[in-house]
C-alpha positions in Angstrom: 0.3 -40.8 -19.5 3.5 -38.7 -19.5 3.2 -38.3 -23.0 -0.2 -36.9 -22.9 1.3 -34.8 -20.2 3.7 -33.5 -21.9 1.3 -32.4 -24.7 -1.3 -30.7 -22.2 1.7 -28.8 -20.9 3.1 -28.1 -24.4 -0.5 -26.7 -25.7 -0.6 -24.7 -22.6 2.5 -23.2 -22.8 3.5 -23.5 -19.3 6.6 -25.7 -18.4 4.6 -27.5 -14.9 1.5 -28.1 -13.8 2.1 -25.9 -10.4 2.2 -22.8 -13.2 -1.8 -22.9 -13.4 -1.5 -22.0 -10.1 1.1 -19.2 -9.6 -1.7 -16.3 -9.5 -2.4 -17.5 -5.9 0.0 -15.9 -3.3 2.3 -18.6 -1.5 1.0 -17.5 1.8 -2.7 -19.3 1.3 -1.7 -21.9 -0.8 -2.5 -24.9 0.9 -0.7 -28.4 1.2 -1.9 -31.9 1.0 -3.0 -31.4 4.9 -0.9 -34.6 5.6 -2.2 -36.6 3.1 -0.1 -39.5 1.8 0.1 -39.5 -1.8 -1.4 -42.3 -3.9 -4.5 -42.8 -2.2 -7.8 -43.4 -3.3 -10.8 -42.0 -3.2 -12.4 -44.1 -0.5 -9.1 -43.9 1.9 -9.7 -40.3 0.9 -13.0 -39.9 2.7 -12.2 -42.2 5.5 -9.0 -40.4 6.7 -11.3 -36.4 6.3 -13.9 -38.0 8.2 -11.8 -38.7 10.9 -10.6 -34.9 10.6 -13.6 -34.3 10.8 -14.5 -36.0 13.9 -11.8 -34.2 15.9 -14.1 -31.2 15.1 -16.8 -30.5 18.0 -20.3 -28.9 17.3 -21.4 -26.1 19.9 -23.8 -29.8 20.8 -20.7 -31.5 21.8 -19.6 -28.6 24.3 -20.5 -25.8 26.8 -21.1 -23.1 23.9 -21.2 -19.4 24.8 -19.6 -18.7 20.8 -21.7 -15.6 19.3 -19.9 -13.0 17.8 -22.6 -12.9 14.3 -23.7 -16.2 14.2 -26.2 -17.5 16.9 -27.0 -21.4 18.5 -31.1 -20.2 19.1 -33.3 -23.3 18.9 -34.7 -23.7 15.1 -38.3 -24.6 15.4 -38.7 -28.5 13.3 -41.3 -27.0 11.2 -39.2 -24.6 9.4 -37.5 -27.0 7.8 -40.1 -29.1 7.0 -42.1 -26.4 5.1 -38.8 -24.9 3.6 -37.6 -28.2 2.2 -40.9 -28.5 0.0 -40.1 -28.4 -3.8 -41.8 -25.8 -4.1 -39.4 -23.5 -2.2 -36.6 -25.5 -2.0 -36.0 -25.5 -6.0 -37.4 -21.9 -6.7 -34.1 -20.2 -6.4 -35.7 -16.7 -7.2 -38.7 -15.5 -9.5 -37.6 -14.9 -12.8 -40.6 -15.7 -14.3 -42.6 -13.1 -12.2 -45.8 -14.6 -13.6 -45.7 -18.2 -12.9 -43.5 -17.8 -9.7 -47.3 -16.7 -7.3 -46.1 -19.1 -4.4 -42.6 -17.9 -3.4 -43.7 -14.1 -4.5 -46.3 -14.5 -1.7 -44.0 -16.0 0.6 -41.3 -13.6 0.0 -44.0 -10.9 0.1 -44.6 -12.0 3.5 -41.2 -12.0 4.4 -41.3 -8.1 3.7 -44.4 -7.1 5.7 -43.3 -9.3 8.9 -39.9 -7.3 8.4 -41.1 -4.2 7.6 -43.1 -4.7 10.9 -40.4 -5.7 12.5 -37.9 -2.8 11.9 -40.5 0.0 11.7 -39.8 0.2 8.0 -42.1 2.1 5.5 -40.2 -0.6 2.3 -37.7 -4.0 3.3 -36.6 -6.1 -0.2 -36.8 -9.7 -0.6 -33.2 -9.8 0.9 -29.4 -10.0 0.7 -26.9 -11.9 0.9 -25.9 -11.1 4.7 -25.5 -8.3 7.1 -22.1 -7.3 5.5 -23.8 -7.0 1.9 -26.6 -5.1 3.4 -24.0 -2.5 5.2 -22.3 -2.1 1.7 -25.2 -1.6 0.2 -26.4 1.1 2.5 -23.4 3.0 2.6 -23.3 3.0 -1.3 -27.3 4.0 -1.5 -26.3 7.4 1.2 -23.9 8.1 -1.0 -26.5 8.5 -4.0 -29.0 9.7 -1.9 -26.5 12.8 -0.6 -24.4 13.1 -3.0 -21.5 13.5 -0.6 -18.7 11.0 -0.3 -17.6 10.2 4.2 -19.6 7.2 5.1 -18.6 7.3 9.3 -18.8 3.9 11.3 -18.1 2.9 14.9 -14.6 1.8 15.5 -15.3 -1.2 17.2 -17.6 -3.9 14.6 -17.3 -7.1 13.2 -14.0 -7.0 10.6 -16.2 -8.9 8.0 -18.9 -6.3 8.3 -15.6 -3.9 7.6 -13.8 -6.0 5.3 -17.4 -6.3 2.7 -17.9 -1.8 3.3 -14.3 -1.7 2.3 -14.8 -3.1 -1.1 -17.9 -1.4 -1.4 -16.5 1.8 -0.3 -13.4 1.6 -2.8 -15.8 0.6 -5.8 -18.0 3.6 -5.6 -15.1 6.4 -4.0 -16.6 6.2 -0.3 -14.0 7.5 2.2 -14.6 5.3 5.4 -14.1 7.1 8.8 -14.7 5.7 12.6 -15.9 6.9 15.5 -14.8 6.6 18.8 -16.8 4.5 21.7 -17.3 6.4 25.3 -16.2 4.5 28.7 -19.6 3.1 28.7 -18.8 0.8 25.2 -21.2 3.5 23.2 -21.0 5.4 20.4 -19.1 8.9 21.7 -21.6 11.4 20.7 -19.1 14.1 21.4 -17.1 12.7 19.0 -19.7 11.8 16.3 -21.0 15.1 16.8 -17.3 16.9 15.5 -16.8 14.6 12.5 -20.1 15.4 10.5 -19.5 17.7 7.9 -20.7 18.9 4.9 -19.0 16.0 3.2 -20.9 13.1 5.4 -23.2 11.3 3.5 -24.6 9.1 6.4 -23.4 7.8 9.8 -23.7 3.8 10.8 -24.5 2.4 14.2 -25.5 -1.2 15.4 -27.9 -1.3 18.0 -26.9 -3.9 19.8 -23.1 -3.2 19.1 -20.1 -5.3 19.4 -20.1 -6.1 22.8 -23.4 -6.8 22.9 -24.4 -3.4 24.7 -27.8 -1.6 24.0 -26.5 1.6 22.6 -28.6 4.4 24.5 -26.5 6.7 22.0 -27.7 5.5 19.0 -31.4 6.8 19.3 -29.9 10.5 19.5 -27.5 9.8 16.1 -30.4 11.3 13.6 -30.5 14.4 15.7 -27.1 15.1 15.3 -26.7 14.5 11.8 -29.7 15.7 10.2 -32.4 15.2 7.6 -29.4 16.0 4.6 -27.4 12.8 6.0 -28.5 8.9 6.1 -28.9 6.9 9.2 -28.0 3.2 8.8 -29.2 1.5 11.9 -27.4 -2.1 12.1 -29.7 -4.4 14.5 -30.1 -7.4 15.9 -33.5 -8.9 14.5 -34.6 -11.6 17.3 -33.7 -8.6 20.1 -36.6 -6.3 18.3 -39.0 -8.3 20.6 -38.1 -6.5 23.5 -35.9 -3.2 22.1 -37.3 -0.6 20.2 -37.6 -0.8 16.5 -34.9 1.5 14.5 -37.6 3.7 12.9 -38.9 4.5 16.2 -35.4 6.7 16.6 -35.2 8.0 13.0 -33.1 5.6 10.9 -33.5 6.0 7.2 -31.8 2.6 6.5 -32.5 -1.0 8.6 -30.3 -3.5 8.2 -29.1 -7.0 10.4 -28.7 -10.4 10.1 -31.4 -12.9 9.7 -29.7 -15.5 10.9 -30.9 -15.4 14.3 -34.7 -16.2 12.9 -34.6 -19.4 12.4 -31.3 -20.5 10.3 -29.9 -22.6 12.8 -25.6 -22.1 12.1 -25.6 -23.7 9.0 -21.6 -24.3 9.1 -21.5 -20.3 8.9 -24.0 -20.1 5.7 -26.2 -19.7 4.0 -27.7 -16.9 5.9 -30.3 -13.5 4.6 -29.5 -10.0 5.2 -32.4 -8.1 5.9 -32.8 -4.5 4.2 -35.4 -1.8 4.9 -36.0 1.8 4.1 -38.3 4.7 3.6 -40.7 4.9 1.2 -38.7 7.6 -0.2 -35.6 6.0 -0.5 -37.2 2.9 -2.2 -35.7 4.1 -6.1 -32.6 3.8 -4.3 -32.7 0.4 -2.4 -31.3 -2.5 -3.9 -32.6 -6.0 -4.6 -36.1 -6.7 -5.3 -39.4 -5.9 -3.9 -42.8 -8.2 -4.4 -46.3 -6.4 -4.2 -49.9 -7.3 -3.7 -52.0 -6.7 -6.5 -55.2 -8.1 -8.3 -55.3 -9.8 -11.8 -57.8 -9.7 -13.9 -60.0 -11.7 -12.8 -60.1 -9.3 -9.7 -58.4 -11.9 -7.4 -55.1 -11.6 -5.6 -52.2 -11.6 -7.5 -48.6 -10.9 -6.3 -45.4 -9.4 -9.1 -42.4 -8.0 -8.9 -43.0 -4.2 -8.3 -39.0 -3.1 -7.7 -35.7 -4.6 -10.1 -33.1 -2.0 -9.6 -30.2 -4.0 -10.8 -28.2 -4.0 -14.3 -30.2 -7.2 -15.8 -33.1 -5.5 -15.6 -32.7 -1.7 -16.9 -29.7 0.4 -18.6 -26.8 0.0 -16.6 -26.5 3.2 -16.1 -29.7 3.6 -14.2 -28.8 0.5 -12.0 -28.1 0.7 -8.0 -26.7 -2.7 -7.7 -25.2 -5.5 -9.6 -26.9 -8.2 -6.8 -28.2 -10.9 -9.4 -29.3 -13.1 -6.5 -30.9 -12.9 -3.2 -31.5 -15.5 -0.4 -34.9 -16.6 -0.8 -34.8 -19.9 0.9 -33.8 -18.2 3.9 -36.1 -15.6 3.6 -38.7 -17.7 3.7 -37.5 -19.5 6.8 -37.1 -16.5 8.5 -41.0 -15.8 7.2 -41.8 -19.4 9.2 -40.1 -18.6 12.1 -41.9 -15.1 12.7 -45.1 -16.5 12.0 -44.7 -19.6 14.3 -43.5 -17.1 17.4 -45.2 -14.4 16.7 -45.5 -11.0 18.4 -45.8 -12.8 22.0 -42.8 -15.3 21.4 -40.5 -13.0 19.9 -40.7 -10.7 22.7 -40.7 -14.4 25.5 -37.4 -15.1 23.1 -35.8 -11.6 23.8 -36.9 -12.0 28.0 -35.1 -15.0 28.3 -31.9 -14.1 26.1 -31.7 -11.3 28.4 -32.5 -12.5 31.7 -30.0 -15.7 30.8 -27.3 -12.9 30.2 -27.6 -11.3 33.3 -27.5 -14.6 35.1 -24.1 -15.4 33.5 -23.1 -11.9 34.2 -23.5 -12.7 38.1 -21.7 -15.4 37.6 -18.5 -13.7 36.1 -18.8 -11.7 38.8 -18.6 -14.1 41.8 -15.2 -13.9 40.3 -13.5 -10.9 40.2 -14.1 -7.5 38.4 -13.9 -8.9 34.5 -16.5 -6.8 32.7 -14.7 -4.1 31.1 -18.6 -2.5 30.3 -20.5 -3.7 33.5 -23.0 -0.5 33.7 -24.3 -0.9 30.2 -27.2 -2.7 29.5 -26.5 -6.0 26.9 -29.0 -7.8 25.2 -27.3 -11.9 25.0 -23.4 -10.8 24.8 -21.1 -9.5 27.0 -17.7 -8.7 27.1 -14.8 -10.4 29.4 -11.7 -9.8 30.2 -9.3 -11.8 31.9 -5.8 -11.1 33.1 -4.3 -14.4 31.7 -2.2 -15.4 28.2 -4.6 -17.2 25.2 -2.7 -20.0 26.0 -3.4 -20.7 29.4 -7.4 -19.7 29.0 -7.8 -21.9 25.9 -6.3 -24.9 28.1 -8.4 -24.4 31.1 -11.3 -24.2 29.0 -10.6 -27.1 27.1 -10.6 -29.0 30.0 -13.6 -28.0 31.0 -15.3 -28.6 27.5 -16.2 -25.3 27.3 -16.3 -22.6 24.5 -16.3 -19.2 26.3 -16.9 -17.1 23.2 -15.1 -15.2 20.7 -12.0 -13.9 21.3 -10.6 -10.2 20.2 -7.5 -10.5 18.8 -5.0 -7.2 17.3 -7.4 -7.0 14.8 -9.5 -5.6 16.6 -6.4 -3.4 18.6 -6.4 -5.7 21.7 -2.7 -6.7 21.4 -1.8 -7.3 25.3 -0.5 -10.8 25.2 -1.4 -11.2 29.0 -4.8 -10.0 28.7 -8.1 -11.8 27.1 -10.9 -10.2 25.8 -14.0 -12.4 25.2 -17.4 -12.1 23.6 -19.6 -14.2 25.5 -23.3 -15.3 24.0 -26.0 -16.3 26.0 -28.9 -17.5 24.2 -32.4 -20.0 25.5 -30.0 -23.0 24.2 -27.7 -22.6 27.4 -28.4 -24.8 30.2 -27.7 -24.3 33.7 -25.2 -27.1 33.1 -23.3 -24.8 30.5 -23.5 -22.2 33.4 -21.7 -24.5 35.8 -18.7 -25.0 33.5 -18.1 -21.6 33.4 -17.9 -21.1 36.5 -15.4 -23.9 37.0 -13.4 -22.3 34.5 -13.8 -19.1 35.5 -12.5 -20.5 39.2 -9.2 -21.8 37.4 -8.6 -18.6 35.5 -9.5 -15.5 38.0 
């Protein structure tokens, strides 16, 4: 064994095996995470299963942990039709012509969206929310021809991370706006950054914290018909808030998670995408459409392929080869099986469960930062105390009390912690009561 060893190394050119591996910076290498060498492949899976069991599911605790992802209930017969071979193994139609079944589902998936959002054109998906803000920020940029692409200052850093290496492939400069005492976008502010060099402004609707922006719906009268609104929402809240092309967005986007996905471990997930018709040359991804064959009965192909396998590079918008149409489709169940009346019962509840929490923080002491401003299911706290003493009181409590902001995001006080708390129909009035015992501990 050495000896062939010697010769792999030898034909290689490379004097140790740990020189495959020098491209990847010492600070994320990873060890043997306490393995003992020498074992085999069954003590292997033994000893990570019992690392895995020290894990706990948001099932196996008092879960208010939101922050992107979202614990709503996942209707049994999404998976059940999903996990049919006939969607499960049809990754995406290439084959337009023998591909009728998940065209029309994915077709589906369009018009529910595109009803959804208020949306004259949605494609058969993305990746995730963070794709779909990329994408949008490169597609004002060819729309306008200009080059700032402005964001709030306060948003998810994967959402930021993703625009940033969109923005330094395609020459977008990136600038943020500041939030208002209320946690909104400062108009003001917005209002002095626009230029003739903005190609399109971005605002989420719910934000961050979870706060119905009452700013946002004014953004396309500041900036104009020459610029690009991206309006980032929150799909399962559309029941109850108004749909972003009610206020005058030119681009849609969120994250389909919430309908129907269940967490997945973090993924898969869909990004949805929507636009004006006029816009639609522009909009990445693929669209499906309705149409009659020749027989004169209904027929469904691929009307839209903007990317490079598909027509001169040149001419392309994106380099997307994929798109998530499992989840699409799931997404597609879980609107049809709620429907117009559940969707908006859904949103009610989310709502009226936040506010209930909210009274409950406040039996405590004044620990909402934003309590004026109107949330949809997340809220932010914060609480005079160190991480360390908050994660132990919460621990013993079982209790996940949401997502912490860390200097990341500029909160850097070590004696101060700033939460993002989730409510969704999943929390019980048990979850409630633990909070409250922790919050007693910690005010």
């Amino acid at each position: 064994m050495s000896n062939d060893l010697s010769e792999l190394l030898k034909e290689l050119q490379i004097q140790n095996p740990d020189e495959l591996f020098k491209d990847i910076p010492e600070s994320i290498r990873t060890s043997l995470l306490g393995l003992p060498r020498g074992m085999d492949e069954d003590e292997v899976r033994r000893l990570a299963g019992e690392y895995a069991g020290m894990n706990k599911t948001v099932n196996q605790q008092h879960s208010f942990l939101g922050f992107g992802l979202y614990n709503h209930y996942v209707p049994a017969a999404i998976s059940n039709i999903i996990n049919r071979n006939e969607f499960l193994t049809s990754y995406t139609p290439y084959q337009a012509e023998i591909s009728q079944g998940i065209m029309q589902a994915l077709f589906e998936y369009q018009s529910m969206i595109g009803e959804l959002l208020d949306m004259d054109a949605v494609n058969s998906s993305m990746y995730d929310v963070s794709t779909s803000l990329g994408e949008a920020a490169r597609m004002a940029k060819s729309i306008t021809g200009k080059d700032v692409f402005i964001v709030p200052k306060y948003m998810s850093r994967n959402k930021r991370a993703v625009l940033d290496n969109y923005a330094k492939g395609a020459d977008i400069k990136i600038k943020e706006v500041e939030f208002d005492e209320r946690g909104m976008i400062d108009l003001t502010s917005l209002e002095k950054m626009v230029d003739d060099n903005t190609s399109g402004v971005y605002a989420e609707y719910p934000n961050m914290f979870g706060i119905i922006d009452t700013n946002v719906p004014k953004i396309k009268g500041i900036i104009g018909d020459e610029r690009i609104f991206v309006a980032g929402v929150n799909p399962i809240s559309l029941g109850v808030l108004a749909p972003p092309g009610k206020f005058g967005a030119d681009i849609a986007i969120g994250e389909g998670q919430v309908l129907g996905l269940g967490l997945n471990f973090g993924g898969p997930v869909v990004g949805v995408f929507g636009t004006k018709e006029e816009f639609i040359r522009k909009m990445p991804g693929k669209i499906m459409g309705m149409t009659k064959d020749h027989n004169g009965k209904m027929a469904f192909s691929m009307i839209l392929q903007t990317r490079e396998q598909h027509i001169r590079r040149e001419r392309a918008v994106t380099n997307m080869t994929s798109n998530q149409a499992l989840m699409a489709v799931a997404a597609a169940v879980y609107l049809s099986l709620l429907g117009d009346s559940g969707l908006r019962k859904i949103g009610e509840v989310n709502m009226g469960r936040t506010r209930e929490l909210m009274d409950v923080v406040r039996e405590f002491g004044p620990f909402l930062p934003y309590e004026s401003s109107p949330v949809f299911n997340e809220f932010l706290i914060r609480l005079n105390e160190s991480k360390t003493y908050v994660n132990r009181i919460a621990k013993k409590y079982n209790l996940n009390p949401g997502y912490v902001l860390g200097k990341e995001y500029g909160f850097t006080d070590r004696n101060q912690v700033n939460i993002i708390t989730n409510v969704t129909e999943r929390n019980t009035n048990d979850d409630f009561n633990a909070y409250r015992e922790f919050l007693r501990e910690v005010a």
